[in-house]
Residue frames as a rotation matrix with the C-alpha (Angstrom) as fourth column:
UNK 1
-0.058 -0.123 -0.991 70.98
0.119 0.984 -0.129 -105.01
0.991 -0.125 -0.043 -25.41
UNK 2
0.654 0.000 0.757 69.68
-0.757 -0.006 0.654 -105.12
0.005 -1.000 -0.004 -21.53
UNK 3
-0.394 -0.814 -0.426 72.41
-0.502 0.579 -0.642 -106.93
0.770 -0.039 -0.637 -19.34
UNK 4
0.389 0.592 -0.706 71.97
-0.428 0.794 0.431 -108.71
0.816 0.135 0.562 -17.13
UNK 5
-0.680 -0.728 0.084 73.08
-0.522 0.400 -0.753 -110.37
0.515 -0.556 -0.653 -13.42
UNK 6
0.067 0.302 -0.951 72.39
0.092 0.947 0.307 -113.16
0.993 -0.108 0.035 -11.14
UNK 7
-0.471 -0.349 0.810 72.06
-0.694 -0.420 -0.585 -113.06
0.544 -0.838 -0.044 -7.62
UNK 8
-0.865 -0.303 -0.400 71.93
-0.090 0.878 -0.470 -115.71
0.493 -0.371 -0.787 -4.84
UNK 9
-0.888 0.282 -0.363 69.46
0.379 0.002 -0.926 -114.94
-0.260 -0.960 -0.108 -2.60
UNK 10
0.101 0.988 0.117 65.62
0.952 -0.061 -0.301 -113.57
-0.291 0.142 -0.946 -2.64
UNK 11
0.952 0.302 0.053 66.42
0.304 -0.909 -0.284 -109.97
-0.037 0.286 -0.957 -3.20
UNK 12
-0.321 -0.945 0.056 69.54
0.936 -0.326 -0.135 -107.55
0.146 0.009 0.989 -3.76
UNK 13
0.322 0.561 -0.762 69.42
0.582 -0.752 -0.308 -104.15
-0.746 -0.345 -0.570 -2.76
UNK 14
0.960 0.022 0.279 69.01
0.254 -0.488 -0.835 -101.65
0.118 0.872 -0.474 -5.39
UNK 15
0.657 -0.754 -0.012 72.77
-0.734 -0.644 0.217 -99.72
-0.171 -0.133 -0.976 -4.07
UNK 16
0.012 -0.256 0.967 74.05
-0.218 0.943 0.253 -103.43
-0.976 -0.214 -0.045 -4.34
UNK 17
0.485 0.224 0.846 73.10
0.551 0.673 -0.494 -104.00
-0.680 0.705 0.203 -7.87
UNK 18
0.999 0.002 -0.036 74.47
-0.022 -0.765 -0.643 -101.02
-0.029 0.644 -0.765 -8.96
UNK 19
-0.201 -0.947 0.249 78.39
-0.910 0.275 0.311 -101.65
-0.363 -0.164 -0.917 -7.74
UNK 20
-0.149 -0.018 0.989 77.22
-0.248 0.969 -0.020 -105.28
-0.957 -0.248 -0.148 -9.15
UNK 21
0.808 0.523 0.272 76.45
0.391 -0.130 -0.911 -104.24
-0.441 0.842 -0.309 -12.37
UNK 22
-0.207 -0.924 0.320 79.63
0.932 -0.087 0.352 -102.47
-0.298 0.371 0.880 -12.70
UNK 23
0.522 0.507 0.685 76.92
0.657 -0.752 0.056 -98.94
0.543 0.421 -0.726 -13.37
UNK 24
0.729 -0.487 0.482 78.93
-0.671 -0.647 0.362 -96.80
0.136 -0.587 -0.798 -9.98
UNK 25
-0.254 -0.925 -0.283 82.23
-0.292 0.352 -0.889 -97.39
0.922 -0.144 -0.359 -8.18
UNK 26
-0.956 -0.203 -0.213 81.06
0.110 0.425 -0.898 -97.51
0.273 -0.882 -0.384 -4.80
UNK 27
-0.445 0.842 -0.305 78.48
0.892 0.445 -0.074 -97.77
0.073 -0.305 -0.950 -2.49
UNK 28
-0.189 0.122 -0.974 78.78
0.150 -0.977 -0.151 -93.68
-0.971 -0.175 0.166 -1.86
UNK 29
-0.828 0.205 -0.522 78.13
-0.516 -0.646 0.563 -93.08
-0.221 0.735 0.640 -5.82
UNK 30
-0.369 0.927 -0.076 74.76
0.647 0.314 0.695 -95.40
0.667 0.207 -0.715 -5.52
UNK 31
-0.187 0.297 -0.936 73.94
0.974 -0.067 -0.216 -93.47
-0.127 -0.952 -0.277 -3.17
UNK 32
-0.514 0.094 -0.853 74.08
0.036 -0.991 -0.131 -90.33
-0.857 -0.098 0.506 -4.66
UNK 33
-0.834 0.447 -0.324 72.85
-0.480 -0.299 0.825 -91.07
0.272 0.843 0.464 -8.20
UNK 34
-0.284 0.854 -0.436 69.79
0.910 0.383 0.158 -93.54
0.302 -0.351 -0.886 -6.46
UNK 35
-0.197 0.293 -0.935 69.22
0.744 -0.577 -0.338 -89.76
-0.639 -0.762 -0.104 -4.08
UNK 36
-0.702 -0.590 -0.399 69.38
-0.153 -0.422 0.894 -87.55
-0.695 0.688 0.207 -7.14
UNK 37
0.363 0.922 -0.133 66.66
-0.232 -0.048 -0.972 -89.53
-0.902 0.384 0.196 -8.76
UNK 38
-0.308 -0.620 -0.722 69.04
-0.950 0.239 0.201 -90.68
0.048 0.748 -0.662 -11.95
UNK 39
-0.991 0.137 -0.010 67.73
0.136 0.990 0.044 -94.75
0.016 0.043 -0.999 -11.35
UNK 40
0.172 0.967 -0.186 64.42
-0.955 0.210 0.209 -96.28
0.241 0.141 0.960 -12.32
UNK 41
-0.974 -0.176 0.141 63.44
-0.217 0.904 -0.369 -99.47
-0.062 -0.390 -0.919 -11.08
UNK 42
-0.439 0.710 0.550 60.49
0.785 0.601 -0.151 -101.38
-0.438 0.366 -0.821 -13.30
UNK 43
-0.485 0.274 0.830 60.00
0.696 -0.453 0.557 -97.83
0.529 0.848 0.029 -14.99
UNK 44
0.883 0.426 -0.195 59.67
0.419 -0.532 0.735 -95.88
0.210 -0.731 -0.649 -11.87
UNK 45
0.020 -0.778 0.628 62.11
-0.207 -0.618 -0.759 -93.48
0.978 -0.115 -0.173 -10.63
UNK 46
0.651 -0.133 -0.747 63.15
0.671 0.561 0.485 -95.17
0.355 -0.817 0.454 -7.29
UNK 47
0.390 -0.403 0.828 64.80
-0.342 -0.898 -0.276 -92.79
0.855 -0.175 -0.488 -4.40
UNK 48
0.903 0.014 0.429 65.60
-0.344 0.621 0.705 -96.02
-0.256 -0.784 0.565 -1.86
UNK 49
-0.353 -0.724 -0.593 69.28
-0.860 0.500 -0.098 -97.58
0.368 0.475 -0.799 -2.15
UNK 50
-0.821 -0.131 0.556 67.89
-0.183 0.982 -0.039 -100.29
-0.541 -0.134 -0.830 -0.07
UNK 51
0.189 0.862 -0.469 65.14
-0.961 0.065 -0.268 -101.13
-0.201 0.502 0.841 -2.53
UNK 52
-0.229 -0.236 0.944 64.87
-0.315 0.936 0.158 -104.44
-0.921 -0.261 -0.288 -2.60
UNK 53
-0.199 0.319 -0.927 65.28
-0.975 -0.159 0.154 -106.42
-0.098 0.934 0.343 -5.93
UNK 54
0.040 -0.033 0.999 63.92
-0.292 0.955 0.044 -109.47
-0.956 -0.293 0.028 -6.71
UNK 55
-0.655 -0.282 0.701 64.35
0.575 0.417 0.704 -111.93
-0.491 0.864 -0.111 -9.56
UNK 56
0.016 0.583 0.812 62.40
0.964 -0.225 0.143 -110.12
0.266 0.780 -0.566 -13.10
UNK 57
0.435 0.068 -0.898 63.27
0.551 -0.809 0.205 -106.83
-0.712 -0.584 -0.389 -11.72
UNK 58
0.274 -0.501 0.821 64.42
0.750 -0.423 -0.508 -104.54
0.602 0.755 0.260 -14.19
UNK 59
0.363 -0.091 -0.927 66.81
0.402 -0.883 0.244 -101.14
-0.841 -0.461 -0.284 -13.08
UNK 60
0.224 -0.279 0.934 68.18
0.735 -0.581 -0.350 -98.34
0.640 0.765 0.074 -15.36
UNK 61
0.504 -0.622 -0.600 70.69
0.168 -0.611 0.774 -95.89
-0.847 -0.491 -0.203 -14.93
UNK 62
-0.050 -0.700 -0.713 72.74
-0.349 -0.656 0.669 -93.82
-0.936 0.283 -0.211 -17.12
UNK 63
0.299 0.426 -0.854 70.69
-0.922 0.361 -0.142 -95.51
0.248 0.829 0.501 -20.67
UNK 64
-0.785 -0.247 -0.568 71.72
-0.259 0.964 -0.061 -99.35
0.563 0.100 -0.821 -19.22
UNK 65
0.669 0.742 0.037 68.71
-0.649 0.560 0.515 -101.54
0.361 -0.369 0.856 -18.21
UNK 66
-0.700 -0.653 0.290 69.55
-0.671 0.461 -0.581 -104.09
0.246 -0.601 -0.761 -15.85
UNK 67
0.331 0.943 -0.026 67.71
-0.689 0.260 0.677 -107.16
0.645 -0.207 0.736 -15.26
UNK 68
-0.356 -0.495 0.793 68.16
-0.919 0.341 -0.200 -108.92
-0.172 -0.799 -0.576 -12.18
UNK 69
-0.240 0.201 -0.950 68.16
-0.503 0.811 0.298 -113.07
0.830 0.549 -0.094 -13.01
């Protein structure tokens, strides 16, 4: 089951969705599993915390998809 979140604005940064998702505790453990290479983002291994996401984005991390709404 892919979860899911919602987000106000045009974009969220990837390190953002992840503490939004509930996937890390803080902004320092996106930061290491995004550096590390451990996140995909649309089926790409993504090495940016500020990657910008925008609605229909998909991320993954630790076997949880994540689509951004």
């Amino acid at each position: 089951m892919m979860e899911s979140i919602q987000i106000r604005d045009d974009f969220i940064k990837l390190g953002q969705a992840l503490k939004l998702a509930g996937l890390v505790e803080s902004g320092v453990d996106a930061k290491f599993v995004i550096q590390d290479g451990l996140v995909k983002v649309n089926g790409k291994t993504e090495y940016q915390r500020g990657k910008k996401l925008h609605s229909g984005d998909i991320f993954s991390y630790d076997g949880q998809d994540v689509k951004i709404l």
